[in-house]
N, C-alpha and C positions, 0 to 999 in steps of 0.2 A: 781447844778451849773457846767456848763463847766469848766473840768479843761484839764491841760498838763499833760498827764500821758507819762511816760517810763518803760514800763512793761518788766521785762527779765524772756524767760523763760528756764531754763534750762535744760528743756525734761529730758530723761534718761543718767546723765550724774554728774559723782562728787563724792564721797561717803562719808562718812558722815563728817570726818574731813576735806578733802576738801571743802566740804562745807561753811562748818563754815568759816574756813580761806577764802574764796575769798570772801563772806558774810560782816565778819568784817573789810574786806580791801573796799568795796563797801558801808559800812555804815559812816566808818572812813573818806575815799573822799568827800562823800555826805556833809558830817559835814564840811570842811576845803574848800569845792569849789561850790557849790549847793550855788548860792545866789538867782533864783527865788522861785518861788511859784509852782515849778512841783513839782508831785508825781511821786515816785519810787518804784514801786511794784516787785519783787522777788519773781515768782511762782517758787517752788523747788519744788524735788522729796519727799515722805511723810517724808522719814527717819529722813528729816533735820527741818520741820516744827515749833513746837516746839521748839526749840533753837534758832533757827535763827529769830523768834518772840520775844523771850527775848530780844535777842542782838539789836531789831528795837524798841523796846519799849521808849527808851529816846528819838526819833529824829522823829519831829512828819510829815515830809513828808517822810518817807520808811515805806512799808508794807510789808505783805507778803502773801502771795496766792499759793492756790494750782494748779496742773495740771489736776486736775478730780474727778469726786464725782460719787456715785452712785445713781441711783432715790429716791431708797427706803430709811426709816430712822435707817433700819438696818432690820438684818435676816442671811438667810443665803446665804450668798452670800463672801464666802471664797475668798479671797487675794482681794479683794475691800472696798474702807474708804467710811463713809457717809460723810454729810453736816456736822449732828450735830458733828463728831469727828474730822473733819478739823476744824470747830470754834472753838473746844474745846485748840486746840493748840495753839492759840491767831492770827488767819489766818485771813486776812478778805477779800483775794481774792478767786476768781477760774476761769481758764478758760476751755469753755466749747464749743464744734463744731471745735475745732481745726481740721485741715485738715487731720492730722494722724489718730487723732482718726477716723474721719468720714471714711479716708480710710482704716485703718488698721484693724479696730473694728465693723466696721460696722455701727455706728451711723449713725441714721436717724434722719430727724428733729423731728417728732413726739418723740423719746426718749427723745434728747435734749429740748425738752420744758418740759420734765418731769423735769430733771435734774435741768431746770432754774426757774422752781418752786422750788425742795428740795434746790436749793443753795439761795433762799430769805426767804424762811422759815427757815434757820439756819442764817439768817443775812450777808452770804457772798454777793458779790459784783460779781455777773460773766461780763468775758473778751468774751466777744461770739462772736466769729470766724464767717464770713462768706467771700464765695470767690470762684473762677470760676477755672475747670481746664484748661491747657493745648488747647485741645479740643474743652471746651467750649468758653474759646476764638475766636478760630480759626472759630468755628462755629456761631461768632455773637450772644452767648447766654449768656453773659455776664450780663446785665441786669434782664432778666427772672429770674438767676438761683440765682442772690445777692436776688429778691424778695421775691420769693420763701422763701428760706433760713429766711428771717426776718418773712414771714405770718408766717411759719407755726410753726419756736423753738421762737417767741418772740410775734407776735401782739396778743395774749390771755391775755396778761399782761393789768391789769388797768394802768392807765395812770400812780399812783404812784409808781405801781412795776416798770415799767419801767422805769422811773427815777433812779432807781439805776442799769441800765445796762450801762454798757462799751462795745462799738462794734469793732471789730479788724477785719479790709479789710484783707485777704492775698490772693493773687492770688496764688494757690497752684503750678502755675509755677514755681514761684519765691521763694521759700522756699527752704533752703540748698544748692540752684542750679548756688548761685552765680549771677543768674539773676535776675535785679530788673526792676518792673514797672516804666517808668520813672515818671517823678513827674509831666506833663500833663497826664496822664494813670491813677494814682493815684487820683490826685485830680478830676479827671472825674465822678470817682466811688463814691468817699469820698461823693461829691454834691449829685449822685443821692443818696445816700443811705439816707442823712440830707433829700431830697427831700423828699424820700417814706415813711421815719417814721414823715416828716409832716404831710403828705398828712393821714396816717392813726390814726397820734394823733394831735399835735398842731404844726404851727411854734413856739412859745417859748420849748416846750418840744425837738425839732428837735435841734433848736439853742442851747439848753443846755447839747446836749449831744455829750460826748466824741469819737470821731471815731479816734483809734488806725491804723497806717499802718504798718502791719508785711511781709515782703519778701526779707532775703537779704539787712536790712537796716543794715548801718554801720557810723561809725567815716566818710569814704569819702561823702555819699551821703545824709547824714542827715538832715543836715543845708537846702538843697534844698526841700527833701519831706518835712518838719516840716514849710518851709516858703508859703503852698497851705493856700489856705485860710480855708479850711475843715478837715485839717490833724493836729490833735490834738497832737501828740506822736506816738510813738513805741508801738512795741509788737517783742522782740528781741531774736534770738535765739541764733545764735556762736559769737556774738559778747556781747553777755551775758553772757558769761565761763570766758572772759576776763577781770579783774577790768578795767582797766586804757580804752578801749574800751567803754564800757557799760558806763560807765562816761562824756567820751567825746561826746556822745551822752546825755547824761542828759543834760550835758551842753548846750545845743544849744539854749536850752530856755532861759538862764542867759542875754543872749541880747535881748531876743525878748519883 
C-alpha cells in the first residue's frame, strides 16, 4: 500500500550517545505532534542500530533502517554488516544506490541489485536511490539514466518483491548543495519514474508505490515538494541531525 514516508538519514554523522539522544527527542515529538498516518524511518550509522530500535519499538509509525548492507550473507568481508545482522538489530529499513555510495564506492547497478536481493531475503525494506548528475542534467539525460538505474538494480524483481521497494529521486545536484529541484522538476521525474515501473509491471503496483524526494528538502520547501501529486515523503539528510527540523517536515502530512 502507498504510504507517506519521511525517511532521515543521517550518513556518517552522531556518535553513539548522540544518537540516542536526538533519536529519543524525534521519537518523543513523533508521539506528542505526528497525528497522520506517515511513517518515519531513521537510517542511522550501525553503532546506533540496535538501540535506537528498542527506543522505536512502542510507537508503531517510526522505524529504523540501515545505510548499507553487503551482497553476501556473510564471509569475509572485514568492517562490512550483512542483511541478516542489520535485521538481527530490530531494523527493517536499508537504503541502497545512494548517490555517495555509487560515487564514492563505486556501486554499480549490477551490485545493487545484488544487494536488493540480500536486503528482501533478510526481510528489510530497501530506500533505493535513483537520480541524475549534475551533467547528466545538463546533457538532457535525465530520463535514460532514472531508467537505467530502475532496469537494471530493481526490474529482476517479481512483481511481489517489488512491492516492498521504497524509491528515492535524488538529483545528485542537489544533495548537501543547498540546491533543490524545484517542485515542477521534481514531480516531472516523480511521474516518469510511477510511469516506467507501470509500464514494466502494473499501473496498481505503480500507483502503490512509495517515491521518496531527497535533495536539500527542508522545513522551508517541504509543504511544496510533498503537495506533487507523485511525491510521496522525503529521504532527508542535514535537516535530519536536527529534531525539531526533521519534524517539521513529518509534519506536513498532518494536514494533508
Amino acid at each position: 500500500m502507498r504510504k507517506n514516508i519521511v525517511a532521515g538519514n543521517w550518513k556518517m554523522n552522531l556518535d553513539y550517545e548522540k544518537g540516542l539522544s536526538l533519536f529519543s527527542e524525534i521519537v518523543n515529538m513523533v508521539k506528542d505532534e505526528v497525528v497522520g498516518d506517515q511513517e518515519v524511518v531513521v537510517c542511522s550509522p550501525a553503532i546506533h542500530l540496535h538501540s535506537i530500535a528498542k527506543l522505536a519499538e512502542p510507537v508503531s509509525n517510526v522505524a529504523v533502517g540501515a545505510q548499507n548492507i553487503h551482497q553476501a550473507e556473510s564471509g569475509a568481508y572485514t568492517g562490512e554488516i550483512s542483511g541478516a545482522q542489520v535485521k538481527s538489530t530490530g531494523a527493517n529499513y536499508v537504503i541502497l544506490g545512494h548517490s555517495e555510495r555509487r560515487a564514492y564506492f563505486g556501486e554499480t547497478n549490477a551490485l545493487l541489485a545484488q544487494k536488493v536481493d540480500s536486503a528482501l531475503a533478510n526481510g528489510l525494506r530497501p530506500i533505493f536511490c535513483i537520480g541524475e548528475t549534475k551533467d547528466e542534467r545538463e546533457g538532457g539525460e535525465v530520463f535514460d539514466v532514472i531508467k537505467t538505474q530502475l532496469e537494471k538494480g530493481l526490474f529482476h524483481l517479481s512483481s511481489e518483491e517489488f512491492e516492498k521497494i521504497v524509491l528515492a529521486y535524488e538529483p545528485v545536484w542537489a544533495i548537501g548543495t543547498g540546491l533543490t529541484a524545484s517542485p515542477e522538476q521534481a514531480q516531472e521525474v516523480h511521474a516518469f519514474i510511477r510511469d516506467t515501473v507501470a509500464n514494466h509491471y502494473t499501473q496498481k503496483i505503480a500507483a502503490e508505490t512509495s517515491i521518496l524526494y531527497g535533495g536539500s528538502c527542508n522545513p522551508a520547501n517541504a509543504n511544496e515538494l510533498f503537495s506533487q501529486n507523485d511525491i510521496d515523503g522525503g529521504l532527508i539528510g542535514g535537516a535530519s541531525l536536527k529534531s525539531r527540523d526533521f519534524l517539521e517536515i513529518v509534519k506536513v502530512f498532518n494536514t494533508k
